[in-house]
C-alpha positions as CSV (number, residue, x, y, z in Angstrom):
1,X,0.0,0.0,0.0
2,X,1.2,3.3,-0.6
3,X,0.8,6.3,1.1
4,X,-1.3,9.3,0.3
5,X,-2.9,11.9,1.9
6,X,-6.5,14.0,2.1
7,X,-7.0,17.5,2.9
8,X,-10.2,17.8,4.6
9,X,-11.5,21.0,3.9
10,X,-15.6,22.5,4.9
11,X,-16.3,25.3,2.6
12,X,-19.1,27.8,2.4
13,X,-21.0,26.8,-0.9
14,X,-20.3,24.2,-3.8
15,X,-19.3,26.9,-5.6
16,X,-16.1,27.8,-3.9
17,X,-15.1,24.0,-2.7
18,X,-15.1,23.8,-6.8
19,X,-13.1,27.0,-7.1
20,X,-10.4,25.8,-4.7
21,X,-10.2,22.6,-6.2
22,X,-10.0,24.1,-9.8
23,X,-7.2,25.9,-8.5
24,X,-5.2,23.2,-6.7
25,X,-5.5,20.9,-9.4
26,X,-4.1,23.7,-11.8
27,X,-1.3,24.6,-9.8
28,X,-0.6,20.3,-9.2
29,X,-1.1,20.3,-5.5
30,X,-3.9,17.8,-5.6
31,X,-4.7,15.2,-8.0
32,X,-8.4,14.9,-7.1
33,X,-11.0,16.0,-5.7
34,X,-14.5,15.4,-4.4
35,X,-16.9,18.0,-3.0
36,X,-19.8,16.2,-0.6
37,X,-22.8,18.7,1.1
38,X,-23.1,18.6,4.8
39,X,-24.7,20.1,7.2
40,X,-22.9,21.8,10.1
41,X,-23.7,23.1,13.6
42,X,-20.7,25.3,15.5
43,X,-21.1,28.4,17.9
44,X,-19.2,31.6,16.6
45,X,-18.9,34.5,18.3
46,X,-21.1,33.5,21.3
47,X,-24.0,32.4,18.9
48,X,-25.0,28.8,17.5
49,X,-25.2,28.8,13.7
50,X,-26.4,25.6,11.4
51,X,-25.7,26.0,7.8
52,X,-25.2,24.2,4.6
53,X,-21.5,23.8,3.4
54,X,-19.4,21.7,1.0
55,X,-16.8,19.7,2.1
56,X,-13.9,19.3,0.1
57,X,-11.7,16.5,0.3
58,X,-8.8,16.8,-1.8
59,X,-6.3,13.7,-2.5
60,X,-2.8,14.3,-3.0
61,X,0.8,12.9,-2.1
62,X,2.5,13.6,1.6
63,X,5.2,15.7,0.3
64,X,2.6,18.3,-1.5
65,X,0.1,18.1,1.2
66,X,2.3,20.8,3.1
67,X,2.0,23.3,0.3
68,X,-1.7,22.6,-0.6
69,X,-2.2,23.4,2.9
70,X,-0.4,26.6,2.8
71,X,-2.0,27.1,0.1
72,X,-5.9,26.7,0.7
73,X,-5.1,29.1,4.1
74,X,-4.0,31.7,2.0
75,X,-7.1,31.6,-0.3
76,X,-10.0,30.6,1.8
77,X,-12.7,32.4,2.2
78,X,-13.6,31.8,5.9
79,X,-11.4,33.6,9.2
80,X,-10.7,30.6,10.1
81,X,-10.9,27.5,8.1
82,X,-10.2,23.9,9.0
83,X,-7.7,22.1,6.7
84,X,-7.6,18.6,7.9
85,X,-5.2,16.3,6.6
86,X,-5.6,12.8,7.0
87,X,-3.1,9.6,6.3
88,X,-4.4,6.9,4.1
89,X,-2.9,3.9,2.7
90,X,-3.9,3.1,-0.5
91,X,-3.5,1.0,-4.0
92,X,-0.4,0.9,-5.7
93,X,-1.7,2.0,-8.7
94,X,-4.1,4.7,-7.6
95,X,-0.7,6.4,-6.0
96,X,1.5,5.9,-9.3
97,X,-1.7,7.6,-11.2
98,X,-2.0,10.3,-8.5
99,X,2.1,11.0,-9.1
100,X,1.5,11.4,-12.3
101,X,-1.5,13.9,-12.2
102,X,1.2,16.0,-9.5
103,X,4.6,15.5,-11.4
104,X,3.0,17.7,-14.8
């Protein structure tokens, strides 16, 4: 198995999770992406909001996951977004594809 990594990213609206994941994929930091509606529930700035957002999950290779990171921070719309990463071990050949979509 090889290893890979996704960036776990909520996002206001379809519409920008796409955005960022046009982006990423143009500048090669991710290979993938999906975009997934949820519904969240959090408390900010002493009130409790529920709202509809997109999460993004981007798929990419350890050694760009840094820079995709840095780079979603700098272009995200929200004060203060999460960017999750997550480790996953997965087929051979999906990683040799995904290496290939990053190396361009």
């Amino acid at each position: 198995m090889a290893q890979l990594a996704i960036l776990y990213v909520p996002c206001p609206s379809k519409a920008v999770a796409r955005k960022l994941a046009r982006q990423l994929l143009s500048a090669r930091l991710i290979g993938c992406a999906n975009i997934l509606p949820s519904d969240s529930i959090y408390r900010w700035r002493g009130k409790l909001v529920e709202q509809r957002e997109h999460i993004l999950l981007a798929k990419t290779l350890p050694k760009k996951a840094v820079a995709a990171r840095r780079w979603i921070a700098r272009h995200h719309p929200y004060q203060v977004p999460l960017i999750g990463q997550f480790r996953l071990a997965g087929n051979a050949p999906y990683a040799r594809w995904l290496g290939q979509q990053l190396a361009r």
